[in-house]
C-alpha positions in Angstrom: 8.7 2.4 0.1 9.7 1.3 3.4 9.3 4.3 5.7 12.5 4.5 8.5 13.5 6.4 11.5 12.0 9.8 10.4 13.6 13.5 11.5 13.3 14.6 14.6 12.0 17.7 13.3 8.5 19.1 15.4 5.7 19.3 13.1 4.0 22.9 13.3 0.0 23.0 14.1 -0.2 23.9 10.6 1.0 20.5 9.4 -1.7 18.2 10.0 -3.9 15.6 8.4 -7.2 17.0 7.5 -9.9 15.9 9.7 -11.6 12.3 9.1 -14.4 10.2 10.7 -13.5 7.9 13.2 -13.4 4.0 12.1 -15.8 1.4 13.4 -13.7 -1.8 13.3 -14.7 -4.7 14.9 -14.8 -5.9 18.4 -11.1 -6.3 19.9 -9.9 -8.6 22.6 -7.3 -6.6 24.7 -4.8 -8.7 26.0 -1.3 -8.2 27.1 1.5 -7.6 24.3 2.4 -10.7 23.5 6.0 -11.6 22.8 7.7 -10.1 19.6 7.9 -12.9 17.8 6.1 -16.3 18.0 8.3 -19.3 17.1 11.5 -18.1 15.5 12.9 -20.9 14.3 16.9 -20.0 13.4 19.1 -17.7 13.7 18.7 -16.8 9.9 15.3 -15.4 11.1 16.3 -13.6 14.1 18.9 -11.6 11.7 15.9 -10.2 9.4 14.0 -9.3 12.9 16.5 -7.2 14.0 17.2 -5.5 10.5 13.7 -4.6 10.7 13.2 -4.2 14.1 10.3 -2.4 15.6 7.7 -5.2 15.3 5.4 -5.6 17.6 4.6 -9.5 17.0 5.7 -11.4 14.1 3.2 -14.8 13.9 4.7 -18.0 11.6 2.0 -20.0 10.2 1.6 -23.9 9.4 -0.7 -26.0 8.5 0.6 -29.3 6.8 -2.8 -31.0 5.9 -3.5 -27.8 3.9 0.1 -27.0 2.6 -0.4 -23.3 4.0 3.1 -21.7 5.3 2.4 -17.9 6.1 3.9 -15.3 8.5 1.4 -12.2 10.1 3.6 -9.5 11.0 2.4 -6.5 12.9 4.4 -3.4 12.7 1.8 -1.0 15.0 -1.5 -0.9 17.3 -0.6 2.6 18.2 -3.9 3.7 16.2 -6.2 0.5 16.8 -6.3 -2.9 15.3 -3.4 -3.7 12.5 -4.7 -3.5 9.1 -3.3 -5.0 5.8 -4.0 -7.2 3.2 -2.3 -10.7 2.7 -0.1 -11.3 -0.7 0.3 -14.6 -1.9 3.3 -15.2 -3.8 5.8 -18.1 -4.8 8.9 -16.1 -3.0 11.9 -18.1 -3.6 12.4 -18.4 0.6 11.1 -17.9 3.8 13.7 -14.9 4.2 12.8 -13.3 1.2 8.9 -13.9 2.6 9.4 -12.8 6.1 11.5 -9.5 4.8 9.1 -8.5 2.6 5.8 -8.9 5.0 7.8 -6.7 7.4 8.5 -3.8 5.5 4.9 -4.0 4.1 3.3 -4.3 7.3 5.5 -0.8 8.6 4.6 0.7 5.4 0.8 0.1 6.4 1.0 1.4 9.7 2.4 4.9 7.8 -0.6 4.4 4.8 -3.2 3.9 7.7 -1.8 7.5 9.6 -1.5 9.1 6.4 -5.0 8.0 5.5 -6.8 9.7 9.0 -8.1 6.0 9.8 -7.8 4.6 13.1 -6.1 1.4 12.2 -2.3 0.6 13.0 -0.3 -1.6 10.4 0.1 -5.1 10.0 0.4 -7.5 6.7 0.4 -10.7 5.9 1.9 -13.2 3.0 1.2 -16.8 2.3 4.0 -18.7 0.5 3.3 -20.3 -2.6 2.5 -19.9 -6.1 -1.3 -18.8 -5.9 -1.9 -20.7 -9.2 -0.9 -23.9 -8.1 -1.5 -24.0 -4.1 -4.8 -21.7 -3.9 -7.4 -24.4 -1.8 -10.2 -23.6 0.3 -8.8 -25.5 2.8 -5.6 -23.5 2.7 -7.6 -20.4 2.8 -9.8 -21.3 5.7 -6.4 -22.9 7.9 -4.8 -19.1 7.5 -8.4 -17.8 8.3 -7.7 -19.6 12.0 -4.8 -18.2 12.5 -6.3 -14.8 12.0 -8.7 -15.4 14.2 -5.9 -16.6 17.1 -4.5 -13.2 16.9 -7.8 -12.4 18.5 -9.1 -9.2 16.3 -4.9 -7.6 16.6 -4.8 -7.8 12.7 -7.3 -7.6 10.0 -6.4 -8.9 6.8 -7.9 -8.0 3.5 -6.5 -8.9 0.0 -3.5 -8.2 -2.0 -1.4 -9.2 -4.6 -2.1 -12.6 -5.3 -5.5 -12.8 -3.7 -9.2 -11.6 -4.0 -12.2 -10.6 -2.6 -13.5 -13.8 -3.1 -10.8 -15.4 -1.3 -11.8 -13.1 1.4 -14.9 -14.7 1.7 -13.2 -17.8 2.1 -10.6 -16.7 5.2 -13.9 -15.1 6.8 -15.5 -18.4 7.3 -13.2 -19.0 9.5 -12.8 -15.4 11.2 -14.5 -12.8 12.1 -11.6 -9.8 11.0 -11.9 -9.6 7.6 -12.4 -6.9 5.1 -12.4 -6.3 1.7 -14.6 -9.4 1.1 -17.3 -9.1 -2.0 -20.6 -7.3 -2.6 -22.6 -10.2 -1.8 -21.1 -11.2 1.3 -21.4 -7.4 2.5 -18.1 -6.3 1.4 -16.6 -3.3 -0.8 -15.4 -5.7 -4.0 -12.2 -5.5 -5.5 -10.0 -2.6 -3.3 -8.1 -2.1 -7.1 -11.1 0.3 -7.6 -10.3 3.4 -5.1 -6.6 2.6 -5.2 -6.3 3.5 -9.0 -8.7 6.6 -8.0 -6.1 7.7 -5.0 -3.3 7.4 -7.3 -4.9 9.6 -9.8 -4.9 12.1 -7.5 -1.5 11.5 -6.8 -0.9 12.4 -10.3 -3.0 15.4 -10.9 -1.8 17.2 -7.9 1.9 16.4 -8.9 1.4 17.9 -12.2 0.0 20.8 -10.3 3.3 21.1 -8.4 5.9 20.7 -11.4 3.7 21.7 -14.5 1.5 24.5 -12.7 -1.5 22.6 -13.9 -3.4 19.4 -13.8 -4.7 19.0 -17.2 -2.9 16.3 -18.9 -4.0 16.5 -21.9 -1.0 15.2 -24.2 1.2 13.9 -21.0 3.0 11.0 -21.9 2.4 8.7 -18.8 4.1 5.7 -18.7 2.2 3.0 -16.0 4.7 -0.4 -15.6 2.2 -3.3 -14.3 -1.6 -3.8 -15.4 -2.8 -5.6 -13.1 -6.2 -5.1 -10.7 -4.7 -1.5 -10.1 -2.7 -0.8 -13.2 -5.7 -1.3 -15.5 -7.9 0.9 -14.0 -5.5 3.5 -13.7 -4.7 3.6 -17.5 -8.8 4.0 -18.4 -8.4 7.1 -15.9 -5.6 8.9 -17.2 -7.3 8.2 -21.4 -10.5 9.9 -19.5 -8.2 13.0 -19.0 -6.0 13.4 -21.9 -3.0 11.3 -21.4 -1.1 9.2 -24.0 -0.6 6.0 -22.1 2.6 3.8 -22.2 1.9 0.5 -20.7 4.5 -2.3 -19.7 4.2 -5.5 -17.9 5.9 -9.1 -17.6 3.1 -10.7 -18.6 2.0 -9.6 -22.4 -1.7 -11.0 -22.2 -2.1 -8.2 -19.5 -0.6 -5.2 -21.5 -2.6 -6.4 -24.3 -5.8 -6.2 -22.2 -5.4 -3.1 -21.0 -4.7 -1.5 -24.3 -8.4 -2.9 -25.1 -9.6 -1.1 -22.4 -10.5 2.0 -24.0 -11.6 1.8 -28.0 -9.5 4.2 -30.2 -7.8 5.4 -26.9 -4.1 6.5 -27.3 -2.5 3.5 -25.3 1.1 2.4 -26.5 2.1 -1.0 -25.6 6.2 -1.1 -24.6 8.0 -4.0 -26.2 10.1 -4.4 -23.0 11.5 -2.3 -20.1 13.9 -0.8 -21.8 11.8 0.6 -24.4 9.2 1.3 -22.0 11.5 3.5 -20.0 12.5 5.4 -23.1 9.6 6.2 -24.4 9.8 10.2 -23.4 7.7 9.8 -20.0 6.6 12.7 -18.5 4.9 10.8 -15.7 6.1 7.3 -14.6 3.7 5.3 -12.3 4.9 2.0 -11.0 2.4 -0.3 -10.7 3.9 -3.8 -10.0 5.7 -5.2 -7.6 8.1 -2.4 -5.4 11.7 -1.6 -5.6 11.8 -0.8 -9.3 13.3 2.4 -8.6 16.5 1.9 -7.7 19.6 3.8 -7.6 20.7 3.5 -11.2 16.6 4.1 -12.5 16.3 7.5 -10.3 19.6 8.6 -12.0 18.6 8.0 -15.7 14.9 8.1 -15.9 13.7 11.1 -18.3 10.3 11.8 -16.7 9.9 14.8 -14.0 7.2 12.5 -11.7 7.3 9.2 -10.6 3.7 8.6 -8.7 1.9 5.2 -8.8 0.4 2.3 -6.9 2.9 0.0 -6.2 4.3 -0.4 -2.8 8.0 0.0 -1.5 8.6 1.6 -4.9 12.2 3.1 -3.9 14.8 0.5 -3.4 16.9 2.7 -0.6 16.4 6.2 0.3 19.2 7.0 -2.0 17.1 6.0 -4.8 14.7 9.0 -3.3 17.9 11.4 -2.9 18.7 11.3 -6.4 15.3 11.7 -7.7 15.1 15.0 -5.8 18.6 16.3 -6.3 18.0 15.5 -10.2 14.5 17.6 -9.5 12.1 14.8 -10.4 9.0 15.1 -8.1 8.3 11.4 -6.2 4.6 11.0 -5.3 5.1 8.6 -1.8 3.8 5.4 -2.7 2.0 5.1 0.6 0.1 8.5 0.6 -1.1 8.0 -3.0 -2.2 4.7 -3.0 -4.0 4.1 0.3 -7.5 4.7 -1.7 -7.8 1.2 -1.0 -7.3 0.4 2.5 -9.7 3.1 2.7 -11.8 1.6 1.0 -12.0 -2.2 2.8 -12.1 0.1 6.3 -15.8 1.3 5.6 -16.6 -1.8 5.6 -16.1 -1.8 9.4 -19.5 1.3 9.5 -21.3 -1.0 6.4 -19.7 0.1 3.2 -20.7 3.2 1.5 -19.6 3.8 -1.8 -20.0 7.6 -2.1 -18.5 8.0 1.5 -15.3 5.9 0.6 -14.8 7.6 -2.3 -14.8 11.2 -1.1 -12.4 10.0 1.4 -10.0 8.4 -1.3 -10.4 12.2 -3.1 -9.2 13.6 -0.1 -5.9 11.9 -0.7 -4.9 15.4 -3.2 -5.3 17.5 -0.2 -2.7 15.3 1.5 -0.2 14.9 -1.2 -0.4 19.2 -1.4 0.5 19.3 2.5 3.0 16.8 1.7 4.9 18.9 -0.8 3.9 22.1 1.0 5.8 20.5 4.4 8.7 19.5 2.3 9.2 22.8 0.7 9.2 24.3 3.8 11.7 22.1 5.2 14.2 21.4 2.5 13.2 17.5 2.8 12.3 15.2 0.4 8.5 14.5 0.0 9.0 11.0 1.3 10.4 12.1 4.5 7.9 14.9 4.8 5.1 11.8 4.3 6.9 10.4 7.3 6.7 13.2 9.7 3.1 13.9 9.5 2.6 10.2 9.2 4.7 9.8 12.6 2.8 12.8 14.2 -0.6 11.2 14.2 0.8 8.2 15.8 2.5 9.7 18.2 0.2 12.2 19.4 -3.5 10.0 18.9 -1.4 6.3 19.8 -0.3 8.8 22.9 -4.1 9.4 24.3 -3.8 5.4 25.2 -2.3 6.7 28.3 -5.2 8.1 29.3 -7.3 5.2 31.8 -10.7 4.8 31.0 -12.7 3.3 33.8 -15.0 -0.1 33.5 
């Protein structure tokens, strides 16, 4: 989704994230705030920056030798250093590239509240076709321009890139997470995201169904991928008949191998997919699949998965709760793994990580509590407490600290 001006609305005490460790992250130059935006080039550009304006710096990126064209944007520091991966992806612009890494980058500053880390927001995307233009020297030129933004944003991976490609971008900086077991790292983030977003779904079947066994749910999960996969094994583990759908066939087809004898149905196409009785649909691909015309047609009674920006306009979210289907917010559910690349920062633990990604349930039950209470939608809910904690902790950087 891609969180906007919330409700003025006042929080009450009771409406608060539960209590998490503070994060380690690594050392941080403090300089000035620099300039919102470095190197605008036209006017075409400044229109997208004021659309989505409340950037603090948006970095372009260009190497020729390499063939690397990337923009960093960072949304927040209201909470500490920006966080967010980097997706690599053949956009058919720059526009479309440098719209999409800002609404991704304010979404992260809202997962990273959400989450009880001390991290702001920030993204990044390189633009290309990962396939084709993936070169260590690309990797490493984008790894300098992280390390120009002086320890501001931390970049991990995304869609399109890897752990091992973290490895790459940390030879040439020092604020890099998500990077592999044998270079110190937490491995493939996929892991606690598909955990998070089973919560997600257990605790909405809580709220609509009045329990969270779903044994015989039909759940339908669109997009296979590092995050998709894993979440199908979880929800065979606990009962569910398992539609799968996604673009790319080889990938469906894998993931209905995952599990032998499992019930796992494998849609022909969309279409079918989406009629295919859902009780549960989890997006799991790219965002803005539910749009308008989707939220007023879909059959199922929750939408919860691990895609980002899975609404294509609040209205999209308005329907789905005037029609009384219950939307999981993409960014509470499936921040299981920025979690997980930020402990890193203390030396990865896996059982530490993990309870924290569990703790994602209690969250999504405040969420809905809050937005009963209020008459909201559970996205907007998600934004108030989201906007509390960075108000009230970014707020304590008033406070001087001498030395």
């Amino acid at each position: 989704m891609s969180p906007g001006p919330a409700a003025t609305a006042t929080v009450p005490p009771a409406a608060t994230v539960p209590p998490a460790p503070a994060v380690t992250v690594p050392p941080v130059v403090r300089v000035p705030p620099p300039p919102a935006v470095t190197r605008a080039a036209d006017a075409g550009r400044w229109a997208v920056l004021d659309t989505e304006a409340g950037h603090e710096q948006v970095v372009f990126c260009q190497d020729p030798a390499s063939g690397l064209r990337a923009i960093i944007a960072i949304h927040s520091t209201a909470l500490g250093p920006a966080l967010g991966g980097t997706r690599f992806r053949a956009y058919p612009d720059e526009e479309s590239a440098l719209r999409d890494v800002l609404r991704l980058s304010r979404g992260m500053s809202y997962k990273n509240a959400l989450a009880g880390l001390d991290l702001g927001g920030g993204k990044a995307v390189i633009i290309g076709d990962p396939a084709t233009h993936r070169s260590e020297a690309l990797l490493r030129a984008f790894g300098r321009f992280v390390q120009s933004l002086s320890g501001r944003y931390i970049t991990a991976c995304d869609v399109g890139t890897s752990s091992e490609d973290m490895d790459v971008v940390a030879r040439e900086s020092s604020y890099v997470t998500g990077r592999t077991a044998e270079h110190g790292g937490s491995g493939d983030s996929g892991v606690l995201t598909a955990l998070g977003v089973l919560q997600g779904i257990l605790v909405s079947a809580e709220e609509v169904w009045g329990s969270d066994d779903l044994t015989g749910r039909r759940i339908g999960v669109e997009g296979v991928g590092k995050v998709g996969r894993r979440l199908v094994r979880h929800l065979v583990e606990h009962g569910a008949t398992v539609v799968v759908h996604d673009v790319d066939p080889r990938a469906a087809a894998r993931a209905r191998g995952l599990v032998r004898g499992a019930a796992i149905e494998v849609a022909a196409d969309r279409e079918s997919f989406l009629a295919a009785g859902l009780d549960v649909y989890a997006p799991c691909a790219l965002g803005g699949t539910v749009t308008e015309h989707l939220a007023a047609t879909l059959a199922a009674e929750i939408v919860c998965g691990g895609a980002n920006n899975q609404l294509a306009s609040p209205e999209a979210g308005r329907i789905l709760a005037d029609r009384r289907i219950l939307y999981a917010p993409d960014y509470l559910v499936n921040a299981g793994g920025v979690i997980q690349v930020a402990d890193e920062f203390a030396g990865y633990d896996r059982a530490r990580a993990r309870a924290r990604a569990l703790r994602i349930r209690d969250t999504a039950r405040e969420v809905f509590r809050l937005a009963s209470q209020r008459g909201v939608t559970p996205a907007a809910a998600a934004d108030l407490l989201a906007e509390q904690r960075i108000a009230s902790i970014g707020a304590l950087g008033r406070i001087h600290l001498a030395g």
